[in-house]
TORTOR-252601 format. One record per residue (C-alpha): residue number from 1; residue in three letters; z, y, x. Coordinates in Angstrom, 3 decimals, always signed. Layout:
! residues N
+-----+-----+----------+----------+----------+
!   k !   r !        w !        v !        u !
+-----+-----+----------+----------+----------+
! NUM ! ALA !        Z !        Y !        X !
...
+-----+-----+----------+----------+----------+
***
This chain:
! residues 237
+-----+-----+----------+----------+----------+
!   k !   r !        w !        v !        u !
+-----+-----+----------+----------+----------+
!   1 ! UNK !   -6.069 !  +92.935 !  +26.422 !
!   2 ! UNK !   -7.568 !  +91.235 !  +23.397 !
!   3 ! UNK !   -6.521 !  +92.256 !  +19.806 !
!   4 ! UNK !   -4.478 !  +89.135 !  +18.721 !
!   5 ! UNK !   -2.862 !  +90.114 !  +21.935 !
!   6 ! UNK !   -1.727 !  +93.395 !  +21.458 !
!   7 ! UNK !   -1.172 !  +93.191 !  +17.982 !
!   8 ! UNK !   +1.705 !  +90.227 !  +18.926 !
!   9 ! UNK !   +3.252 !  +93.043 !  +21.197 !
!  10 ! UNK !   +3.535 !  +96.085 !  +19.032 !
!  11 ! UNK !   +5.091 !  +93.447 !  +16.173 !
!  12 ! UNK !   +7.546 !  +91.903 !  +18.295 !
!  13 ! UNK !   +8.391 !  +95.716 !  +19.625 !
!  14 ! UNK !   +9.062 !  +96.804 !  +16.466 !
!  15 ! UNK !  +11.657 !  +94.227 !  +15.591 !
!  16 ! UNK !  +14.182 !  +95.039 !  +19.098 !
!  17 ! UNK !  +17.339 !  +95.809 !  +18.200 !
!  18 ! UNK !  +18.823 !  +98.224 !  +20.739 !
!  19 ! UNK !  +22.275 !  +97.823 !  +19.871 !
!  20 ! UNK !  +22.593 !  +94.532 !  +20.382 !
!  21 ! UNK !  +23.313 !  +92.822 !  +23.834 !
!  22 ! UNK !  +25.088 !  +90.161 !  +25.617 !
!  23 ! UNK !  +27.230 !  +90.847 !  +28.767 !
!  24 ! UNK !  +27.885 !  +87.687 !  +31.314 !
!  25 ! UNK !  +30.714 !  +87.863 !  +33.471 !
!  26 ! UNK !  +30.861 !  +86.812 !  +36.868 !
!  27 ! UNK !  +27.463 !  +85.219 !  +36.698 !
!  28 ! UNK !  +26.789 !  +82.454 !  +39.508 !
!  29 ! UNK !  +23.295 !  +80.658 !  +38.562 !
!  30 ! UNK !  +20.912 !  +82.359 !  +37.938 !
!  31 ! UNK !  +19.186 !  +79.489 !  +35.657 !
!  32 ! UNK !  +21.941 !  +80.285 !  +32.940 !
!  33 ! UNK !  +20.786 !  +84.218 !  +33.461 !
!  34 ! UNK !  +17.443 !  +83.011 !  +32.858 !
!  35 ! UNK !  +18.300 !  +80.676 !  +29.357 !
!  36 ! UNK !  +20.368 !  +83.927 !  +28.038 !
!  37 ! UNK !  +17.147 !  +85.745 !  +28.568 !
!  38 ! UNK !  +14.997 !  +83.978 !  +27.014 !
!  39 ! UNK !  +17.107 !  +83.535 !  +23.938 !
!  40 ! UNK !  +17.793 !  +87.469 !  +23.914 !
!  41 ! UNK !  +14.138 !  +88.174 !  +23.913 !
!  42 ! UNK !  +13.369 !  +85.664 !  +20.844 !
!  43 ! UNK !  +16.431 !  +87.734 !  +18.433 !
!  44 ! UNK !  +14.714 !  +90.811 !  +19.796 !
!  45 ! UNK !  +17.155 !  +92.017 !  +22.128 !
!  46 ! UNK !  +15.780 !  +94.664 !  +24.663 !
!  47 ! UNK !  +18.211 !  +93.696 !  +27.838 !
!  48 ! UNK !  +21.602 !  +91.821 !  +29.177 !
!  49 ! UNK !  +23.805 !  +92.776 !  +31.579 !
!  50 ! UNK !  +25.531 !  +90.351 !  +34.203 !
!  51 ! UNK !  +28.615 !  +90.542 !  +36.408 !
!  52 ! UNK !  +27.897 !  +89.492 !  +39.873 !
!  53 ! UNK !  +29.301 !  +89.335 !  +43.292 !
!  54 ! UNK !  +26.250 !  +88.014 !  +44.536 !
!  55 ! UNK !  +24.042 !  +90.496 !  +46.205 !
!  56 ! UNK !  +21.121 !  +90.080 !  +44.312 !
!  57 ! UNK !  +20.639 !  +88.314 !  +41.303 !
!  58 ! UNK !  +17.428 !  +88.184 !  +38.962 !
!  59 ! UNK !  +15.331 !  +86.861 !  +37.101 !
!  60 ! UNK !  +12.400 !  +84.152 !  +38.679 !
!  61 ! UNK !   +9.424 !  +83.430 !  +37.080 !
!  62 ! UNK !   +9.840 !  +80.052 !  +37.198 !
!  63 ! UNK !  +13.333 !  +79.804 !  +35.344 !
!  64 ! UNK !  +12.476 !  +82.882 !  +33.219 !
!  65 ! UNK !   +9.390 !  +81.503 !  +31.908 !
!  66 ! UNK !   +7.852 !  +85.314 !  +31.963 !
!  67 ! UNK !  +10.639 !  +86.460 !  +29.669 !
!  68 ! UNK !  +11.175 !  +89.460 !  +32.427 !
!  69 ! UNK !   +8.189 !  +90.810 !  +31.380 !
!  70 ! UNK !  +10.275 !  +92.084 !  +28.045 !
!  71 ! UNK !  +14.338 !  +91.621 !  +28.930 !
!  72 ! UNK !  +15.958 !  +93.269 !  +31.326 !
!  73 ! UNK !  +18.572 !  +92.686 !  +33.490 !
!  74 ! UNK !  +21.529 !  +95.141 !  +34.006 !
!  75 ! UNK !  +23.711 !  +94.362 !  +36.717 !
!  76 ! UNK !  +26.960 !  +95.796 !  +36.858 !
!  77 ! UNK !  +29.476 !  +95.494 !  +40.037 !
!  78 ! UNK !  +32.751 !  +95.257 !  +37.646 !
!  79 ! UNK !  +33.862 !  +94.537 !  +34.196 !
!  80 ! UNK !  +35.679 !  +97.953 !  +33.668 !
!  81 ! UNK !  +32.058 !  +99.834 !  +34.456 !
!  82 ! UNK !  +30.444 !  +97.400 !  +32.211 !
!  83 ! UNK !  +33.014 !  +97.891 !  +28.832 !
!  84 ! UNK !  +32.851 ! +101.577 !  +29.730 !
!  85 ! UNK !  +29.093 ! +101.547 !  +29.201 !
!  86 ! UNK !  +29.660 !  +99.775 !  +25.634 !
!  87 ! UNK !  +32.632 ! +102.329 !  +24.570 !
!  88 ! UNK !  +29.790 ! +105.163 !  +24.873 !
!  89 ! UNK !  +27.453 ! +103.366 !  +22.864 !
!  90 ! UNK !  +30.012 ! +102.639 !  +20.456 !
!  91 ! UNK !  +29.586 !  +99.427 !  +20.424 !
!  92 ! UNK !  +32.216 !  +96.632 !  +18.928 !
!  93 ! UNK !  +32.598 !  +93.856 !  +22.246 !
!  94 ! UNK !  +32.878 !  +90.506 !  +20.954 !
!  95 ! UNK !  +34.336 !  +88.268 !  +23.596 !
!  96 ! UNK !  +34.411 !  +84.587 !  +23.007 !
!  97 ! UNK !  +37.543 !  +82.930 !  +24.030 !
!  98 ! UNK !  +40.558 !  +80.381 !  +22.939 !
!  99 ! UNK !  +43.522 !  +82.034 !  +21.386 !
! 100 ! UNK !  +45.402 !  +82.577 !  +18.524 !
! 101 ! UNK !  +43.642 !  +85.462 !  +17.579 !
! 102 ! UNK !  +40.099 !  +84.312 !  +17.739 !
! 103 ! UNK !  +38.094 !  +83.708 !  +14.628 !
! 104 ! UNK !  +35.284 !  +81.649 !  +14.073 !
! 105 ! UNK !  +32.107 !  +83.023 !  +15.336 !
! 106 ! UNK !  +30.490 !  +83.035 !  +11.875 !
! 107 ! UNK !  +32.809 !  +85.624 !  +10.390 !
! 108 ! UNK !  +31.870 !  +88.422 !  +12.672 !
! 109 ! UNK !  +29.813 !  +91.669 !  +11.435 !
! 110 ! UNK !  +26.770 !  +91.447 !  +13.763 !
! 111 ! UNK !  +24.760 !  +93.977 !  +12.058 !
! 112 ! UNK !  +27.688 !  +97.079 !  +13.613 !
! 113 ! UNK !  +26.465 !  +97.657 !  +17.960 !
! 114 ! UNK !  +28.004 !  +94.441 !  +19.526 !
! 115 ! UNK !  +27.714 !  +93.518 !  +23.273 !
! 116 ! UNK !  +28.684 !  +90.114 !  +22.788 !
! 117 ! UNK !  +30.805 !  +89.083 !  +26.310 !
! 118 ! UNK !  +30.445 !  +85.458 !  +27.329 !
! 119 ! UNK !  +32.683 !  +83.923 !  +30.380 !
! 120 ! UNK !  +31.825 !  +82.648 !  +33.736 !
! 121 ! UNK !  +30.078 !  +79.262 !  +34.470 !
! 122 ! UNK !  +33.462 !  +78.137 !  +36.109 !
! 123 ! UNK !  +36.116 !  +80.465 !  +34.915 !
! 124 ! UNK !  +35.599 !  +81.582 !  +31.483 !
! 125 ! UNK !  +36.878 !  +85.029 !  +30.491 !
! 126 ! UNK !  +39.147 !  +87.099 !  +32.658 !
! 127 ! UNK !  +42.011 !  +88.326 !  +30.983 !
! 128 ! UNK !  +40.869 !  +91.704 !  +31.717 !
! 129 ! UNK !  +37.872 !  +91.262 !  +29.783 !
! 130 ! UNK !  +39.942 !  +89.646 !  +26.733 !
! 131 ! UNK !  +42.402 !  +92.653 !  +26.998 !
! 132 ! UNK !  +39.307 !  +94.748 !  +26.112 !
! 133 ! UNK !  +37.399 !  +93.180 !  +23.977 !
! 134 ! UNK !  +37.919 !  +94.359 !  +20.415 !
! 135 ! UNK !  +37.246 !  +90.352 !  +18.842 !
! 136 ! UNK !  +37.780 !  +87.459 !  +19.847 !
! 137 ! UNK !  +35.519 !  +84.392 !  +18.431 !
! 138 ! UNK !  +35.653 !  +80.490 !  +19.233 !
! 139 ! UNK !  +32.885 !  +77.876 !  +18.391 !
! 140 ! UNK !  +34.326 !  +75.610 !  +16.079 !
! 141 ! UNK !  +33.684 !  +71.614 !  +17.589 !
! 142 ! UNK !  +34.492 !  +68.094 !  +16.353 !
! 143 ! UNK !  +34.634 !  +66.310 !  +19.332 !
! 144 ! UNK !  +36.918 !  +66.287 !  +22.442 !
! 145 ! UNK !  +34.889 !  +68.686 !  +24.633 !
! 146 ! UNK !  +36.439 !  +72.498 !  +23.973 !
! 147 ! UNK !  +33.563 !  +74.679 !  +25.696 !
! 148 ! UNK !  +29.640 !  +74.810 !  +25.492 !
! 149 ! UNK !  +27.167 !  +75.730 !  +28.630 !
! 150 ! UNK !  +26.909 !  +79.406 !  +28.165 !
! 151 ! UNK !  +23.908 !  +79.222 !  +27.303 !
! 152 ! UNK !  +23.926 !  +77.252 !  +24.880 !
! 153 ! UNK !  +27.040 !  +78.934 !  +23.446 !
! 154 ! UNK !  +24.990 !  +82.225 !  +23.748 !
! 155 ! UNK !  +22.340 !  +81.215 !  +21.934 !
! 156 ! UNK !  +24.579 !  +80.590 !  +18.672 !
! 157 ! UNK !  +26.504 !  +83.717 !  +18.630 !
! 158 ! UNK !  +22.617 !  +85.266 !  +18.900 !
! 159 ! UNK !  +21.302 !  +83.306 !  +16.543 !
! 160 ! UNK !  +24.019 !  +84.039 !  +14.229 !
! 161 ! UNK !  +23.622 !  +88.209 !  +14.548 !
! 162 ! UNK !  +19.800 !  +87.499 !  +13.996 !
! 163 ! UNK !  +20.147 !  +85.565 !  +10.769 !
! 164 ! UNK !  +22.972 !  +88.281 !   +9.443 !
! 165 ! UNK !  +20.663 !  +91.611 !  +10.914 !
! 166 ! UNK !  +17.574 !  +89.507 !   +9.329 !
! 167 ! UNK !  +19.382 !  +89.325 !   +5.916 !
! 168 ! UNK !  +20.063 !  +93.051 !   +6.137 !
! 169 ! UNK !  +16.951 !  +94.062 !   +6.834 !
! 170 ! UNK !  +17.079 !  +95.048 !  +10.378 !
! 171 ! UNK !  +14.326 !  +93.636 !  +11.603 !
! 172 ! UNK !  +12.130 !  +95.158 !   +8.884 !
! 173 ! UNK !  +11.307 !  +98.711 !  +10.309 !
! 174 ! UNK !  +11.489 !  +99.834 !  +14.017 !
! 175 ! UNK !  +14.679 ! +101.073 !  +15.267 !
! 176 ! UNK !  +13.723 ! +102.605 !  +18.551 !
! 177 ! UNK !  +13.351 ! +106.383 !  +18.804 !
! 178 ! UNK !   +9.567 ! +107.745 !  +19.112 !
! 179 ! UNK !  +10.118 ! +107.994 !  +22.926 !
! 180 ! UNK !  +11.651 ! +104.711 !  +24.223 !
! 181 ! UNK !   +9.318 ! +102.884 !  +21.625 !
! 182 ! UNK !   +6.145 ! +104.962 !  +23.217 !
! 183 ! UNK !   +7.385 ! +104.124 !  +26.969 !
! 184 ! UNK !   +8.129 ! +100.551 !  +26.300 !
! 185 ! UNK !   +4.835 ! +100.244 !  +24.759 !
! 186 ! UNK !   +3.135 ! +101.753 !  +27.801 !
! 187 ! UNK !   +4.961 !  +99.386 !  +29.895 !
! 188 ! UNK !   +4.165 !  +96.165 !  +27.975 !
! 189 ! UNK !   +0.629 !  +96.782 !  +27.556 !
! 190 ! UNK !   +0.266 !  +98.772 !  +31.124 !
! 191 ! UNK !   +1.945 !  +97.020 !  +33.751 !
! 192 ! UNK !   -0.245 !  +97.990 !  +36.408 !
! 193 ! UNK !   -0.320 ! +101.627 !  +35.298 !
! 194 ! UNK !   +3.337 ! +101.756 !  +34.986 !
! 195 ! UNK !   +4.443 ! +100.194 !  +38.055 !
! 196 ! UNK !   +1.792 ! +102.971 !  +39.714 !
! 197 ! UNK !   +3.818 ! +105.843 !  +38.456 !
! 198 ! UNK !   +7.211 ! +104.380 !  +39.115 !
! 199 ! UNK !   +6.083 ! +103.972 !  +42.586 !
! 200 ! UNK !   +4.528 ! +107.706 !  +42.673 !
! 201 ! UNK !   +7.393 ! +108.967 !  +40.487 !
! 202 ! UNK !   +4.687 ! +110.384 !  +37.896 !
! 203 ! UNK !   +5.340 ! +110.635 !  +34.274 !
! 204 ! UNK !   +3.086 ! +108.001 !  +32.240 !
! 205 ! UNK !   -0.127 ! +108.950 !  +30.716 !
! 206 ! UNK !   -0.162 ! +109.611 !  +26.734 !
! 207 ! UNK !   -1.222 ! +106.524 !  +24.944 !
! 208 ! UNK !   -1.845 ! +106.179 !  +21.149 !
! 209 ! UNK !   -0.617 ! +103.741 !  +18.772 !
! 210 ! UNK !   -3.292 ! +101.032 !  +19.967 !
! 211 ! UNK !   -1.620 ! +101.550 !  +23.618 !
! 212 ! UNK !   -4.535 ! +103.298 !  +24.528 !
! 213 ! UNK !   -4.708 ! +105.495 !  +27.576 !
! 214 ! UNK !   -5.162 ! +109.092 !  +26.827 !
! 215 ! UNK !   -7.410 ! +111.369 !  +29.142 !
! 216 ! UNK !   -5.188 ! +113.295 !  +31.468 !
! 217 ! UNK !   -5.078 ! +117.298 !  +30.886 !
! 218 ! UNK !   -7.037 ! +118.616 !  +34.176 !
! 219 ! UNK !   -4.958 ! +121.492 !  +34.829 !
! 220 ! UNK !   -1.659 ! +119.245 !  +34.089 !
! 221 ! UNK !   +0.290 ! +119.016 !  +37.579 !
! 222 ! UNK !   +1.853 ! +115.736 !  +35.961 !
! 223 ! UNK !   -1.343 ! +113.891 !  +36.793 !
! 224 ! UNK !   -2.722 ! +116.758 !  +39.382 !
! 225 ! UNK !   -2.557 ! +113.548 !  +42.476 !
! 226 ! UNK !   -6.123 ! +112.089 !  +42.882 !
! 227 ! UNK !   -5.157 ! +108.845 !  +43.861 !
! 228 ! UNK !   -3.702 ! +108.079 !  +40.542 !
! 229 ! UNK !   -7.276 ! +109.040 !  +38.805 !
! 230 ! UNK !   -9.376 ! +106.952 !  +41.240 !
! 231 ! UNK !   -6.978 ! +104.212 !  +40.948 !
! 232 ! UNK !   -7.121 ! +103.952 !  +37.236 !
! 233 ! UNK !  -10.743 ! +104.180 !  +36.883 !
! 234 ! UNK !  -11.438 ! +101.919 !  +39.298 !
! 235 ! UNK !   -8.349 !  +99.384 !  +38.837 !
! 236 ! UNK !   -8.775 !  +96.405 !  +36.187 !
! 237 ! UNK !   -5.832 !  +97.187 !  +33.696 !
+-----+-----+----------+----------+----------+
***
């Protein structure tokens, strides 16, 4: 990896915002998965999370555009388990939707947590999820059309939080703790390495902060398997 190269990593690692995230409900095409994505990954969101009854759905590289490389996708198999996982985070869910209550998008605090909750494809919100959600927030429009692709609508509310967490300064200094910054980094710059030790169910090697590999300690049982130090001396990284 060439300098220019990892220098445009660490930067745009330093900028996520880990309490930030959109949740899609009852997902169907995975194209609109794939737009979220890529719209997460340029406010420097670190993952979304979908609602799907489909068995499997993810993120191609076609659709993606290699934006799976840095977001990830959390599927959950209900809305209740997904809210739950926002409560303990303390995060405020933002659920756009039509009703007397909602405001206009623009007047929300996005620099508090926020999962931002968008509707179906087909459906929009269930009621469940408005029931839940803590605000409520409409797109204001002039013509005769009342609803955006999700997408598109997506990418608003985002680019809304990232102009307000911009203007507060959020983006200035990293706000990932030392360890999910130093794992992320390995994984970014390591792919190879990292999928290795998933697969092996090793911890990852030390790197420093030029996301270079550290000599394993001899004696250490964490790296005592063979095959993982003949792999990654011989193994193009």
């Amino acid at each position: 990896m060439n300098q220019q190269r990892l220098d445009t990593i660490i930067h745009s690692l330093r900028q996520r915002q880990p309490d930030l995230t959109v949740l899609m409900e009852n997902v169907t095409k995975p194209h609109n998965l794939a737009a979220v994505a890529r719209t997460a990954d340029a406010v420097g969101l670190l993952d979304i999370h979908a609602i799907t009854e489909r068995k499997s759905i993810r993120l191609t590289s076609m659709s993606a555009s290699g934006v799976k490389k840095w977001i990830k996708v959390h599927t959950h198999t209900d809305i209740n388990h997904a809210i739950k996982n926002f409560r303990q985070q303390d995060m405020q869910i933002i659920a756009t939707c039509l009703d007397d209550t909602a405001v206009d998008f623009r007047e929300v605090d996005y620099t508090k947590p926020s999962a931002i909750l968008m509707g179906s494809e087909l459906q929009g919100i269930s009621q469940y999820a408005v029931d839940e959600s803590d605000i409520h927030v409409y797109i204001p429009m002039a013509g005769l059309v009342q609803s955006l692709n999700v997408s598109v609508a997506s990418a608003l509310i985002l680019y809304e939080a990232y102009q307000q967490r911009q203007a507060a300064g959020m983006y200035n200094d990293c706000r990932l703790d030392n360890e999910r910054y130093y794992q992320l980094l390995f994984e970014w710059t390591h792919p190879k390495v990292a999928r290795y030790c998933q697969q092996k169910q090793l911890a990852y090697p030390r790197i420093n902060d030029r996301a270079e590999i550290l000599e394993p300690v001899a004696d250490s049982t964490t790296y005592s398997d063979q095959s993982f130090a003949d792999w990654l001396k011989h193994k193009k990284l």
